[in-house]
C-alpha positions as CSV (number, residue, x, y, z in Angstrom):
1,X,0.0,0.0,0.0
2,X,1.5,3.7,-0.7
3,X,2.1,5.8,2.3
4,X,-0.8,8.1,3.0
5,X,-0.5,11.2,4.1
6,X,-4.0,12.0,5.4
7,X,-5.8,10.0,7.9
8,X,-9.0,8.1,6.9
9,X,-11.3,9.7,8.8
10,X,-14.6,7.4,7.6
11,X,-12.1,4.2,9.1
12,X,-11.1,6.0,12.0
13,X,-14.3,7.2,13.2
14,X,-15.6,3.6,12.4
15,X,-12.8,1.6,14.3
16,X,-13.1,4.3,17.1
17,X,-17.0,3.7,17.5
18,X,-16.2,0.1,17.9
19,X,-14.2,0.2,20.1
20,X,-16.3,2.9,22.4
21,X,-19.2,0.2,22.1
22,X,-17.3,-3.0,23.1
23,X,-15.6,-1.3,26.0
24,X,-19.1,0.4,27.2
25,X,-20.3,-3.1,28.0
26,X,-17.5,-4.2,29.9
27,X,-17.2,-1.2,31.9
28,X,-20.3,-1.9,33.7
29,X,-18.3,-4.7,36.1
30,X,-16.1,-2.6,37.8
31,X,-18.9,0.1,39.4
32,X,-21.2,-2.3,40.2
33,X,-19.2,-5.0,42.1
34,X,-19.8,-3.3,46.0
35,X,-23.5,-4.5,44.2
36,X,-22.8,-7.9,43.9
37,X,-21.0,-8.5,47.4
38,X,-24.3,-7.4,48.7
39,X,-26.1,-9.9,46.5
40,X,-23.8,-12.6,46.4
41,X,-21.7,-12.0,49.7
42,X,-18.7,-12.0,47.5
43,X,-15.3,-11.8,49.7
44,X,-12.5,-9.4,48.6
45,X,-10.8,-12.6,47.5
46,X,-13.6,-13.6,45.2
47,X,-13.5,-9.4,43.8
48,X,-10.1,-9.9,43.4
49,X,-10.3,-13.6,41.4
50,X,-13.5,-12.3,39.0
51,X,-11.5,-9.3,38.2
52,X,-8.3,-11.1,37.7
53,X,-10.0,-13.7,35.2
54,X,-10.9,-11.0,33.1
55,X,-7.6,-9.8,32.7
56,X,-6.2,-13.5,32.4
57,X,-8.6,-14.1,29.3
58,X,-7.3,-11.6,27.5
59,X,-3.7,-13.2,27.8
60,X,-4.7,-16.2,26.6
61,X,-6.8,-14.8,23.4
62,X,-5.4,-11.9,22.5
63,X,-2.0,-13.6,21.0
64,X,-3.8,-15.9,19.1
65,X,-6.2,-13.6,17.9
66,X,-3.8,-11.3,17.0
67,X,-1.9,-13.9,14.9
68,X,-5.4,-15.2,13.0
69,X,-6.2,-11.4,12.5
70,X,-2.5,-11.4,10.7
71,X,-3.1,-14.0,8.9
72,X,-7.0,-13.6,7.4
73,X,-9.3,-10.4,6.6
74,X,-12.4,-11.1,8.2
75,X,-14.7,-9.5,10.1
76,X,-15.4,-12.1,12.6
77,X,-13.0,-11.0,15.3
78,X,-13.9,-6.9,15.2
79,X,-17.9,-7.7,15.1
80,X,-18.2,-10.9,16.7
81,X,-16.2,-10.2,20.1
82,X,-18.4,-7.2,20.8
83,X,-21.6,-9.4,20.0
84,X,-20.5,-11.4,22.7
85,X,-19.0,-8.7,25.7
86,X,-22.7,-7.1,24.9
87,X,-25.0,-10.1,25.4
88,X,-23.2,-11.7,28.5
89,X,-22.0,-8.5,30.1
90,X,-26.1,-8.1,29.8
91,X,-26.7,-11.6,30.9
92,X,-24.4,-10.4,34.3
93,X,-27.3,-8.8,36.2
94,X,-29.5,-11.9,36.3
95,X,-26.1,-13.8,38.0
96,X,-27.7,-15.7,41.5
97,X,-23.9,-16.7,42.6
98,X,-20.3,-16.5,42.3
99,X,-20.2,-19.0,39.3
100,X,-22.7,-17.7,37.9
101,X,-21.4,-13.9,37.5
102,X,-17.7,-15.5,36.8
103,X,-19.1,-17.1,33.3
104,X,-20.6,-14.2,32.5
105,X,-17.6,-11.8,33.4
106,X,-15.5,-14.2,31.4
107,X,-17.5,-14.8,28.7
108,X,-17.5,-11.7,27.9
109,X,-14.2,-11.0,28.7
110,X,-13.4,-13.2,25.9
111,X,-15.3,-10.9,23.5
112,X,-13.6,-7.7,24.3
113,X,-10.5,-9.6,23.4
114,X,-11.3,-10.6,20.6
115,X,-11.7,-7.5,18.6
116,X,-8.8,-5.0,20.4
117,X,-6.0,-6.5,18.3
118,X,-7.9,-6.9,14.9
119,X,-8.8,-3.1,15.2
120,X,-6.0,-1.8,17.2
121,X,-3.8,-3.3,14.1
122,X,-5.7,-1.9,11.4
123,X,-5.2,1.8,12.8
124,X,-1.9,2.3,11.3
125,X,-3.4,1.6,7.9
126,X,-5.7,4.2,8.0
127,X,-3.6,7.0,10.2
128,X,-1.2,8.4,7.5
129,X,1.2,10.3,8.8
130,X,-0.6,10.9,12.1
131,X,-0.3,7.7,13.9
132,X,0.7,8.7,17.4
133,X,-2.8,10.9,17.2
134,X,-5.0,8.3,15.5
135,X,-4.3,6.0,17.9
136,X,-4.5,7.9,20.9
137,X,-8.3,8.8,19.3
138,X,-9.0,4.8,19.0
139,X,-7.7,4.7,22.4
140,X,-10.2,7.7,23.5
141,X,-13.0,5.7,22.3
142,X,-12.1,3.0,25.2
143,X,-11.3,5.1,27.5
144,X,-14.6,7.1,27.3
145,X,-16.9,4.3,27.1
146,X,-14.9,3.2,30.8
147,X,-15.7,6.7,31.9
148,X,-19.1,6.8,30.8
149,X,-20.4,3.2,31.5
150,X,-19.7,3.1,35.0
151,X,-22.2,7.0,35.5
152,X,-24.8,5.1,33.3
153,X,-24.8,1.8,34.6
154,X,-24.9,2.6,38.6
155,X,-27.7,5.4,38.0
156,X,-29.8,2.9,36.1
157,X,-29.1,-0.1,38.3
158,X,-29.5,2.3,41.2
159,X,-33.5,3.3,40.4
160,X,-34.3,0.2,38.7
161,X,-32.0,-2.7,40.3
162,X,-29.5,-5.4,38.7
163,X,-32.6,-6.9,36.4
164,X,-32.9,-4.1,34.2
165,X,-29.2,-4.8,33.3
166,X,-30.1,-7.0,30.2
167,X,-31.9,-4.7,28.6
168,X,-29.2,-2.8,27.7
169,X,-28.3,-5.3,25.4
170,X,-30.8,-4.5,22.7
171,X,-29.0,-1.0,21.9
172,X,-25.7,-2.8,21.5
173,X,-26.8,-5.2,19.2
174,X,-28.7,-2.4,16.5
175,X,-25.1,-0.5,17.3
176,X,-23.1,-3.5,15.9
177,X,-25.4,-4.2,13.1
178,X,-24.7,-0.2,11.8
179,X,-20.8,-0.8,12.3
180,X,-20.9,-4.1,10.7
181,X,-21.9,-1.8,7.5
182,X,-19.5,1.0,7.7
183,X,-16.5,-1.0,9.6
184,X,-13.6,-1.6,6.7
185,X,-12.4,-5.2,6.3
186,X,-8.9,-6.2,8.0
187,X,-5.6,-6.3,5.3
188,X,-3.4,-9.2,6.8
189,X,0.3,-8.2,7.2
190,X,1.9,-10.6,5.1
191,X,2.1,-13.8,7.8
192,X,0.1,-16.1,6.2
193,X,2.5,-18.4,5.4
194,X,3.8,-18.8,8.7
195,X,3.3,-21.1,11.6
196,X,2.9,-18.9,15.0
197,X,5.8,-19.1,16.4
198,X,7.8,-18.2,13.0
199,X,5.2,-15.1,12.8
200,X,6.3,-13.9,16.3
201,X,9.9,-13.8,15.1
202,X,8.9,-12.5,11.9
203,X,6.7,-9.6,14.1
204,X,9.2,-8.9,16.5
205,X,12.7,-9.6,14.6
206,X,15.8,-8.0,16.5
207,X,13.3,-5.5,18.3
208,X,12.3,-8.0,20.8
209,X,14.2,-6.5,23.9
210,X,12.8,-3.0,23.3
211,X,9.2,-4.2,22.8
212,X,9.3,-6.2,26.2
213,X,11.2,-3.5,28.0
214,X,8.1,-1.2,27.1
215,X,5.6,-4.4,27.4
216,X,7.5,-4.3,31.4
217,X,6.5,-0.9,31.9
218,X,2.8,-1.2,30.9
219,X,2.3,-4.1,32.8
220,X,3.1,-2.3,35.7
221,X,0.8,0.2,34.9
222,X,-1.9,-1.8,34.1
223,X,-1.5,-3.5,37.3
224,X,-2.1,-0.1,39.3
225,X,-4.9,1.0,37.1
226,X,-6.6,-2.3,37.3
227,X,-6.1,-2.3,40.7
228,X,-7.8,0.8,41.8
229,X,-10.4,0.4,38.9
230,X,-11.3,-3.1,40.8
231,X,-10.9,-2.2,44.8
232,X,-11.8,1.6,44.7
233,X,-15.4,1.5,44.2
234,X,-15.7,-1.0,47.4
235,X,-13.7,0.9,49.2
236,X,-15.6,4.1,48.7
237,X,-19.0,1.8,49.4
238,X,-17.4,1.6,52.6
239,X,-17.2,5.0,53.7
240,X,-20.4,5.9,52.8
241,X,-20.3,6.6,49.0
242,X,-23.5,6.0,47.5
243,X,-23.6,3.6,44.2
244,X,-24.3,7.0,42.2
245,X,-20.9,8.6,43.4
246,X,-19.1,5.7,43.4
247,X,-20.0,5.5,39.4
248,X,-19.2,9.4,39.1
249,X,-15.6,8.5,40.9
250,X,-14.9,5.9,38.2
251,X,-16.2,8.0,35.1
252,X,-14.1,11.2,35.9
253,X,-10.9,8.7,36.3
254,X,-11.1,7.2,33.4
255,X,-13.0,10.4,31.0
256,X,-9.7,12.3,32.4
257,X,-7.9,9.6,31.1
258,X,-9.5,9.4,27.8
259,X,-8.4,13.2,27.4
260,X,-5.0,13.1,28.6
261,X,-4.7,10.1,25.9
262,X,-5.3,12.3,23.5
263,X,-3.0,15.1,24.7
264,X,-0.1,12.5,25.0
265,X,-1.0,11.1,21.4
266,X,-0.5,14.6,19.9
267,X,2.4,15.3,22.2
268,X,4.1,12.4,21.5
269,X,4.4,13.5,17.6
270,X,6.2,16.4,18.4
271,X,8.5,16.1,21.4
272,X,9.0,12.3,21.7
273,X,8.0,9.2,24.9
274,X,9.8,9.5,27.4
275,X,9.4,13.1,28.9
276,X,5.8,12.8,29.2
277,X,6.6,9.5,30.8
278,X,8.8,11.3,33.4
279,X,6.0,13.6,33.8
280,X,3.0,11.1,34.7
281,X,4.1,8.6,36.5
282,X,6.1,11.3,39.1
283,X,3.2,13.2,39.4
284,X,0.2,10.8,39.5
285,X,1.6,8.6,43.0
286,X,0.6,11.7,45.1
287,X,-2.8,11.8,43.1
288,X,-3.2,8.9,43.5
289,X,-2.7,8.8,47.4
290,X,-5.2,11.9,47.3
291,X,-7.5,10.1,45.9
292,X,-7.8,7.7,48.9
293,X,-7.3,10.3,51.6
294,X,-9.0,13.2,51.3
295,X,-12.4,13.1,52.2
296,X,-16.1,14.0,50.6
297,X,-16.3,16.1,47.8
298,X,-12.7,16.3,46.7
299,X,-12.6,12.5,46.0
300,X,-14.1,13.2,42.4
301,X,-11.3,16.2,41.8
302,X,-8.5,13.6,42.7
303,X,-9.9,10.9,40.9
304,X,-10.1,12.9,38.0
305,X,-6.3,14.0,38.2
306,X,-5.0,10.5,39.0
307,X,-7.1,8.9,35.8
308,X,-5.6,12.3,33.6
309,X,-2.3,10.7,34.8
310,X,-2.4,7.1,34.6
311,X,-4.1,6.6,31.4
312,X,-1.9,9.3,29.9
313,X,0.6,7.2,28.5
314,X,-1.7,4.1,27.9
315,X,-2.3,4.5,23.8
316,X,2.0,5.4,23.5
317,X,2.8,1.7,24.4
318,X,1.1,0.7,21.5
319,X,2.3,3.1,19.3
320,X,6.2,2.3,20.2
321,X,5.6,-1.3,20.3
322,X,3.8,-0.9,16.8
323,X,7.1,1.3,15.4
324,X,9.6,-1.3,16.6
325,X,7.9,-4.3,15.5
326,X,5.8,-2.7,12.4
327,X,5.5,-6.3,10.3
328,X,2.7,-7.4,12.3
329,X,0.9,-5.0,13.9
330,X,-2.0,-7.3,15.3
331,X,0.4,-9.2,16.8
332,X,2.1,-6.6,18.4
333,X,-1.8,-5.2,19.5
334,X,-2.3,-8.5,21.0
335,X,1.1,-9.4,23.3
336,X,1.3,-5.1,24.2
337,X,-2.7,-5.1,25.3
338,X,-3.8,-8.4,26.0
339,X,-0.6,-10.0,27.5
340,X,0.2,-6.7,29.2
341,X,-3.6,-7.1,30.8
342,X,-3.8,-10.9,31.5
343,X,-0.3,-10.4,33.5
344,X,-1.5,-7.5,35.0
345,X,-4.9,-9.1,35.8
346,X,-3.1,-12.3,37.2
347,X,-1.8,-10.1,40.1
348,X,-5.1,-8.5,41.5
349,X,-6.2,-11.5,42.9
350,X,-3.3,-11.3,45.5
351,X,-4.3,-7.5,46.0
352,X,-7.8,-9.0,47.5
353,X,-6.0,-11.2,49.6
354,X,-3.7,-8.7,50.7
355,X,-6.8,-6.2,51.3
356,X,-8.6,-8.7,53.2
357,X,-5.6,-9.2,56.0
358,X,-4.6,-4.9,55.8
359,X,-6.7,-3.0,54.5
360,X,-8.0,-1.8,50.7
361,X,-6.4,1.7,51.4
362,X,-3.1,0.4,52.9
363,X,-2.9,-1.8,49.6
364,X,-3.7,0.8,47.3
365,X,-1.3,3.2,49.1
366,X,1.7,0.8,48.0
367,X,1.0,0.2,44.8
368,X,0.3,3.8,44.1
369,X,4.1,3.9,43.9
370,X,5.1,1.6,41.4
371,X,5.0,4.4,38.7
372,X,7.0,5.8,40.4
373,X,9.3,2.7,40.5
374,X,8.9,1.8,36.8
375,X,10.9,5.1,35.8
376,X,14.0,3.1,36.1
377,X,12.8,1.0,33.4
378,X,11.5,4.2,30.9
379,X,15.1,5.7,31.0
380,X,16.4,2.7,29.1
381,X,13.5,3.4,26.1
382,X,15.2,3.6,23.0
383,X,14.0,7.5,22.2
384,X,16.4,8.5,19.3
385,X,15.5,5.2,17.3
386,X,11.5,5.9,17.8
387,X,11.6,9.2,16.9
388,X,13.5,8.5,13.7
């Protein structure tokens, strides 16, 4: 294909939408589970192990996914995952145990991942010379529908309760059948021929240190985010927060985060990675320790700075990953998103466990500096060579 210079704004728009609707569905979990430990008499533990199952689905799909989405142009990963997420996430309300709202969770789990590394892939195709934007708008589209799920979904399970969940499902579906119109076909990146593991060394070549030296750092990211995302809205219960403000806590982290995406995106373009890496995670362990301190009202001002923080630099793993390794760009999607969240999933189990013998806050509190940590690692990113 000849290097474009404009973005395709039809595709981008299209891929973005997707991924705003798939994400919508599965934001609903997070809000809502101080909901289902009333219902269900879930223990941190159990939180912790739903939670971390969803993150460990996406390690074991995305990879393969991301090497079928390679390797065939088809539609059945983009529109079928989010088919899925939106019928079981739906399905969740109606849950009358643990077992129960675990196969939904996962099923739909299994969805999301599905369709991030088909679409994440097909972004560079479509961005021109704007990739480090056009991404961070895909991104956006995530990012939003996790900032405006959670408001939605609590102030609608909170005047009609968990039954009225699976009627949300009927929007999603006339949603998917639009995009399914309108949503351009996946390209393949030349793999075909090639057995996995040949097409990861085909993906990756010499680059492989710098990609999991960047996969390191996003993991540990991922792990905080997650972590806060998943014990934050029980601890808040806790203290009095009503269901309402505990889904206003959750949108304002992650709609901050969906703007400071964007920011970064565009940033990134002009003055390179790692200063705005320096920049987030030094500032965003005191926000995030605000966050859990400070009482009433200024809970949704220091949510909303630590989620501008955090998610900042989400969308530039991607796009440095996708620069090192640019032969398979699915493939990349898939090990830099959905390995990077099944690791980071794996571990938030052990943050219930931890939560249930301290505390959530005295948990949170540590982890809140693993940013700070990780900068160690984002001094070794190999700046000069992405910016060429």
């Amino acid at each position: 294909m000849a290097e474009q210079k404009r973005p395709d704004v039809k595709a981008i728009f299209a891929l973005s939408i997707l991924h705003f609707t798939a994400d919508f569905y599965i934001s609903f979990i997070s809000p809502l589970y101080p909901v289902f430990v009333d219902k269900l008499s879930l223990s941190l533990a159990e939180i912790g192990f739903i939670a971390g199952t969803m993150r460990i689905m996406a390690f074991v799909v995305q990879p393969g996914v991301g090497y079928f989405a390679d390797r065939y142009r088809t539609r059945a990963f983009i529109i079928g995952g989010p088919l899925l997420t939106i019928i079981f996430i739906s399905l969740a309300g109606r849950a009358g145990s643990f077992y129960e709202l675990l196969l939904c969770v996962v099923v739909g789990a299994i969805g999301s991942s599905l369709f991030h590394p088909s679409t994440a892939g097909m972004i560079a195709n479509y961005a021109g010379r704007h990739f480090g934007f056009c991404i961070a708008i895909f991104n956006m589209g995530g990012t939003l529908a996790f900032g405006v799920g959670p408001l939605f979904i609590t102030s609608l399970v909170n005047s009609y309760g968990l039954d009225v969940i699976i009627w949300t499902a009927v929007p999603g579906v006339i949603v998917m059948a639009l995009l399914f119109r309108i949503t351009p076909r996946p390209q393949g990146e030349g793999l075909r021929g090639q057995g996995f593991s040949a097409a990861i060394r085909a993906a990756f070549g010499k680059a492989w240190k710098q990609v999991l030296l960047i996969w390191s750092v996003m993991v540990l990211r991922t792990f905080v985010t997650q972590s806060f995302l998943t014990f934050a809205p029980i601890h808040y219960a806790r203290h009095g927060y009503s269901l309402v403000s505990i889904g206003m806590v959750i949108s304002l982290f992650t709609v901050a985060g969906a703007i400071s995406g964007l920011i970064a995106g565009r940033l990134s373009d002009r003055i390179g990675y790692k200063p705005i890496f320096y920049c987030t995670f030094t500032l965003v362990a005191p926000a995030l320790c605000l966050m859990l301190l400070l009482p009433g009202k200024w809970v949704y001002l220091t949510s909303a700075a630590a989620g501008f923080l955090i998610f900042a630099t989400l969308p530039l793993g991607l796009v440095m990953a996708q620069k090192l390794a640019p032969e398979g760009k699915s493939m990349v999607s898939s090990l830099m998103l959905g390995l990077g969240q099944g690791v980071g999933g794996m571990m938030t189990p052990f943050v219930g466990m931890a939560a249930e013998f301290f505390s959530i806050a005295t948990v949170l509190l540590a982890l809140a500096t693993l940013p700070v940590i990780s900068l160690a690692l984002v001094r070794l990113f190999p700046e000069e060579r992405l910016r060429r």
